[in-house]
Structure formats: structure tokens, C-alpha cells
C-alpha positions in Angstrom: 10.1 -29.1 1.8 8.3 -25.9 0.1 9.2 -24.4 -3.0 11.3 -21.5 -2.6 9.4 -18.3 -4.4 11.3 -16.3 -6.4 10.3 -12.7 -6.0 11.5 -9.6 -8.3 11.5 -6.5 -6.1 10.3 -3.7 -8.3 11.7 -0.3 -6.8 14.1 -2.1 -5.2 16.2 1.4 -4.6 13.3 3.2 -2.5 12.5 3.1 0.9 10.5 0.0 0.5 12.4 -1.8 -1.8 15.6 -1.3 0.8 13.3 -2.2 3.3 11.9 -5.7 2.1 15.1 -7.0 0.5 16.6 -7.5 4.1 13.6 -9.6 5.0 13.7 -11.5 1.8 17.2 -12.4 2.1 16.7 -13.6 6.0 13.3 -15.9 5.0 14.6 -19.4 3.5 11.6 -19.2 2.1 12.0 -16.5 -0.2 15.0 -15.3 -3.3 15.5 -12.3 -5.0 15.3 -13.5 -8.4 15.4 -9.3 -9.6 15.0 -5.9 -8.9 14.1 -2.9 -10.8 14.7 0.6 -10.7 14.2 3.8 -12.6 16.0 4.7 -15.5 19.1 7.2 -14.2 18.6 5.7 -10.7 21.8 6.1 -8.7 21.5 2.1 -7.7 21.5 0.9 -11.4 24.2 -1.8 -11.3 24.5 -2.4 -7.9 24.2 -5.4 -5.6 20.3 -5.3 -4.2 21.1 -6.5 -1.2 24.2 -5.0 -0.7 22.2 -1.5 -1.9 19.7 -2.3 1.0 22.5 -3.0 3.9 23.1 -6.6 3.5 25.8 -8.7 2.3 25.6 -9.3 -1.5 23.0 -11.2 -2.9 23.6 -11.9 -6.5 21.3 -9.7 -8.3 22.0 -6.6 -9.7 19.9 -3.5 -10.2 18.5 -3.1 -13.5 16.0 -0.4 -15.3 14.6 -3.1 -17.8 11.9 -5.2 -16.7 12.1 -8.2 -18.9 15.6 -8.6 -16.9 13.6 -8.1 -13.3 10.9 -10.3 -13.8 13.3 -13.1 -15.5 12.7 -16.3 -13.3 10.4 -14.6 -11.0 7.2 -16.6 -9.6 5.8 -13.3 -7.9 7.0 -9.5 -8.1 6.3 -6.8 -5.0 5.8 -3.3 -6.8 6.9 0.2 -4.4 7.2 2.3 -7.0 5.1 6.0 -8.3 1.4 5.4 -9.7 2.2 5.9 -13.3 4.8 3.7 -12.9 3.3 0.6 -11.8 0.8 0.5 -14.3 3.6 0.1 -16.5 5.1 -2.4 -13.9 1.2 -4.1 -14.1 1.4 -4.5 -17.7 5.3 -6.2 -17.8 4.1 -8.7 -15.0 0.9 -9.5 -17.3 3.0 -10.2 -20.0 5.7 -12.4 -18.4 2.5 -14.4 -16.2 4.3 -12.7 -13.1 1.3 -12.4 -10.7 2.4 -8.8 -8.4 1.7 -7.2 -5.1 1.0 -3.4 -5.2 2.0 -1.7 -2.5 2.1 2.0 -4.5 -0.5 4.5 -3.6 -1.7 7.3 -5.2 -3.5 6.0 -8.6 -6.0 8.2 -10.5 -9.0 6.3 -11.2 -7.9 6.3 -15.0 -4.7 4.4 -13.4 -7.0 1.8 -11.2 -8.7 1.1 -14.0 -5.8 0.0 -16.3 -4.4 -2.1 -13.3 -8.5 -3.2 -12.8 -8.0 -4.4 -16.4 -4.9 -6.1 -16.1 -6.2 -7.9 -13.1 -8.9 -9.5 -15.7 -5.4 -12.0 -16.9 -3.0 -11.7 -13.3 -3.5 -12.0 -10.0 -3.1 -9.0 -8.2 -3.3 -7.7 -4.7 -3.6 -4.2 -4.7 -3.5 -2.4 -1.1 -3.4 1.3 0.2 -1.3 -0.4 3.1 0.4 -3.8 3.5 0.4 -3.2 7.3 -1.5 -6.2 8.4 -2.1 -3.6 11.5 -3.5 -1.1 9.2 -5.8 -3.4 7.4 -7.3 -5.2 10.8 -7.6 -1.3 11.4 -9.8 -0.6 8.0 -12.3 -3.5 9.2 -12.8 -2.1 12.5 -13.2 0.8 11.3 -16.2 -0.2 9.4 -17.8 -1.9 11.9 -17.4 1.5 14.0 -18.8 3.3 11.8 -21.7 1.0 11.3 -22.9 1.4 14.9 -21.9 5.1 15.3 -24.2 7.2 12.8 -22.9 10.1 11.2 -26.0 12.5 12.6 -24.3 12.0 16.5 -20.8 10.9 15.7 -18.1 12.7 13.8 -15.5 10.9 11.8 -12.1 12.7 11.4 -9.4 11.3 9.8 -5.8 12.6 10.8 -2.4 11.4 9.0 1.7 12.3 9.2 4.0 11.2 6.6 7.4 12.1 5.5 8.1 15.2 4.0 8.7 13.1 0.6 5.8 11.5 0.4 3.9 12.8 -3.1 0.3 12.1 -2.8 -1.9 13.1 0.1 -4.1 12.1 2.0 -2.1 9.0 1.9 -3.5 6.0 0.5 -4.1 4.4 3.9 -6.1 7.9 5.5 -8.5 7.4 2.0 -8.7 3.3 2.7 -10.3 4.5 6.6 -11.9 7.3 4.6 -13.7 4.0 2.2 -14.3 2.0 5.5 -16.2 4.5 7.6 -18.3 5.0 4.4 -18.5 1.8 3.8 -20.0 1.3 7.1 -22.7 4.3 6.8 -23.6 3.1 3.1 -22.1 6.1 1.4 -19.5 6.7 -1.3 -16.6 8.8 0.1 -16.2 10.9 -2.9 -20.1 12.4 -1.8 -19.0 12.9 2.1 -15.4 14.0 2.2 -14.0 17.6 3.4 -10.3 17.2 2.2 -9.6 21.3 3.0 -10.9 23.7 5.2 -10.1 27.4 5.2 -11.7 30.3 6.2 -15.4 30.6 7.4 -16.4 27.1 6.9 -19.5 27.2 8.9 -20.8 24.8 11.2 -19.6 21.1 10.4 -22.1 19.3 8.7 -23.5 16.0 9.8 -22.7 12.9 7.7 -19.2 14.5 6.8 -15.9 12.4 6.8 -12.5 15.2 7.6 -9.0 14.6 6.7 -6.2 16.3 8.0 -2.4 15.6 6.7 0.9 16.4 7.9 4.1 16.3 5.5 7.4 16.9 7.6 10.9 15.3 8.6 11.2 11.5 8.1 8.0 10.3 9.8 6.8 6.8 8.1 3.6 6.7 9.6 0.5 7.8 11.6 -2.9 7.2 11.3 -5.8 8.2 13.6 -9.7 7.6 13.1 -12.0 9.8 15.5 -15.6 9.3 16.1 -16.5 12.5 18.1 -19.6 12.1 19.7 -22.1 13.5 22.2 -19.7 13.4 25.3 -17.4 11.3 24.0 -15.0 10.1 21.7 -13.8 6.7 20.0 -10.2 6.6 18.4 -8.6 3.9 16.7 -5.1 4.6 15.5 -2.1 2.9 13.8 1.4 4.1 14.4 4.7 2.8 12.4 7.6 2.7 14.1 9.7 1.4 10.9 9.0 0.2 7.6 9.3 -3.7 8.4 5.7 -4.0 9.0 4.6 -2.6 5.8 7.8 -5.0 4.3 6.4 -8.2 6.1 2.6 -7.9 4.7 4.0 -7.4 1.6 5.9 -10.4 1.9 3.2 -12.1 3.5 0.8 -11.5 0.5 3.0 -12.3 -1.9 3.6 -15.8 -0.4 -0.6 -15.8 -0.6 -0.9 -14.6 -4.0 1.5 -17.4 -5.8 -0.9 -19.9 -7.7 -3.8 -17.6 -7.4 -6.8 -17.4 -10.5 -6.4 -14.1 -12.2 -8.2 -10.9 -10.2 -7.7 -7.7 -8.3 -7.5 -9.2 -5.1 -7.5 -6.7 -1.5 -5.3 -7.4 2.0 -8.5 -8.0 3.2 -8.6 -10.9 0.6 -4.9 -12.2 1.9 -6.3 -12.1 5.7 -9.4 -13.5 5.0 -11.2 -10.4 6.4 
């Protein structure tokens, strides 16, 4: 029989943390060892599981993450970007290798998290969705055969009205691919705004366009508009329990990994 992993769920009151729990509670496979919140969260003290809909699990909600990680062979991270550097450096110190599912890092933040990979495995993903990351690859090897002097690239995305950073993590990870594919670096090709006379599109360019509005979790389109036609690939999230289920999945991946800063394409051998 397997080892059962322990896994701490840190941000176990937000979306995602309510939204793995669940899963690991139903997987024989997987414990909750712990689960972390925010200082002056509403679900401090409370039962995880019975914080996320199910029947009590055992582990209580704390906002100290010596307590979390205690016991833990892997932790999943949902949390804010300044927040899980702090996470990054508490799993470093306990040997606690983590999944990163939070978005929204500055590059002074990936490069803390790129130096705490140096001593802890980590995978660190703009989207768990193993969907959305079969997505990113094709998307490179669009963009590798459709140039950008005839075809377009567009990037389109819809969140919920919550969500703090945008373009989401997951519109800049196709926004990497399709440059990727061409050879370019995104920060040299990308039109995040456009307002006003903007003039005739210029060839090469990558657009994003971003909705914020009611509780959507999820969209994602790619266009490739070309000379009389048009190529889209698109993801769509009915729920969360995709996004929970690769997170799950790469955590189960990570445990007894060498230290490093390790992708989804890593965990699906992509």
C-alpha cells in the first residue's frame, strides 16, 4: 500500500482552499495534516473541512505556520503574492516542499520564491488546470507555425469580480507561450490597454483583453487572426475542481523531488 501524504492547505478559507479540502478528504490517498489562514480570518478556529462543506476533519484553522506545516510531507499554497513568499520561506524552513497555485508575483517576488527553490522543491504554476497547461503547449506550437507578420495573437480573459491582479496569471502564461513560440520576450510585444486613437495594429503584437464581473471562475481564449481566417483555442471552467485536482495531482508529483522551481509542464511531462 502507498504512503498516505500529508498535505497542509495554505489559504485553506479562500475559494481554493474550500475547494481542494473536499477532494482531499474524498482521496484515501491524501490527509489534511493543516491549514492556514490570515491573521483576523473569519475561519480561524474552525474545522477545515467542515469550513469547506464537509463533515469534520480534525484540523483546525490556524494563522501560524509552524502549526500548518506540523507533520506535513507537502503544502498547496492559494493565498495573495506577498503572502506566499512568506508561505515559500516557512515551507523552506520546515523541508515542506509546496505547490503554488497564487498568481500575481512581481518579479522582485519570483525571485525570492526563485531563490527559495535553490533548497525546496517547488512547482510554481499560473494555472493548475491540467486543461490550461495542455493549452499553454499548444499554444506555442501555434504560434510557432503562425508568424506574427500574417497572424494576430489576441488574448481575451473573464474572472470574478474579486479577482486582484489582471491579466490573470493564466492570460500572461498564453501571453509567454505564443512568445515563446515566435522567439520573443512578452514584456517587448505586449499591448495590455488600448484607448483612443491607437493607430493601426502593429504586426508582431500580442493583445490582452480582461473582464472582472459577477462570480465567473474562468475563461480563457487565444486568437490567431489571420488572412481569411482565424484559429482559437480556448479553456473554459465550469468550477474550481479542475484547478483543485492539478493541484492535487502535482503535489502527489512533487513529494521526494531534488530541490528546484519546477513548472506543470514539469508535473505533465510536457
Amino acid at each position: 500500500m502507498s504512503k498516505v501524504i500529508h498535505v497542509a492547505m495554505l489559504g485553506a478559507s479562500g475559494r481554493m482552499g474550500r475547494s481542494i479540502v473536499p477532494l482531499l478528504a474524498a482521496d484515501s490517498g491524501f490527509r489534511l495534516s493543516g491549514a492556514l489562514a490570515a491573521a483576523g480570518d473569519a475561519g480561524l478556529g474552525q474545522d477545515a473541512g467542515v469550513l469547506a462543506g464537509t463533515p469534520p476533519l480534525g484540523v483546525m484553522v490556524t494563522d501560524q505556520p509552524d502549526r500548518a506545516l506540523a507533520g506535513a510531507d507537502v503544502a498547496i499554497e492559494f493565498t495573495l503574492a506577498e503572502a506566499s513568499v512568506r508561505n515559500a520561506l516557512a515551507c523552506l524552513e520546515k523541508k515542506v516542499p509546496l505547490v503554488i497555485g497564487t498568481t500575481g508575483h512581481t518579479p522582485a517576488e519570483r525571485a525570492e520564491l526563485e531563490e527559495v527553490a535553490r533548497g525546496l522543491p517547488i512547482v510554481l504554476a499560473p494555472n493548475m488546470s491540467l486543461g490550461v497547461n495542455v493549452l499553454f503547449r499548444l499554444a506555442e506550437l501555434a504560434a510557432r507555425a503562425l508568424s506574427g507578420d500574417q497572424y494576430d495573437a489576441e488574448i481575451f480573459e473573464a474572472h470574478h469580480r474579486n479577482k486582484v491582479d489582471a491579466p490573470s496569471g493564466t492570460a500572461l502564461g498564453l501571453g509567454r507561450a505564443v512568445a515563446l513560440g515566435r522567439g520573443v520576450d512578452l514584456d517587448d510585444v505586449a499591448d495590455y490597454a488600448r484607448h483612443g486613437t491607437t493607430g493601426a495594429r502593429e504586426y508582431g503584437r500580442i493583445g490582452f483583453s480582461v473582464v472582472r464581473g459577477g462570480d465567473i471562475v474562468g475563461d480563457h481564449r487565444l486568437i490567431f487572426a489571420g488572412p481569411g481566417e482565424q484559429v482559437e483555442l480556448a479553456h473554459h471552467a465550469q468550477d474550481r475542481s479542475g484547478f483543485a485536482r492539478g493541484a492535487l495531482y502535482a503535489a502527489r508529483w512533487l513529494v521526494g523531488r531534488p530541490p528546484g522551481l519546477y513548472s506543470m509542464a514539469d508535473v505533465l511531462g510536457l
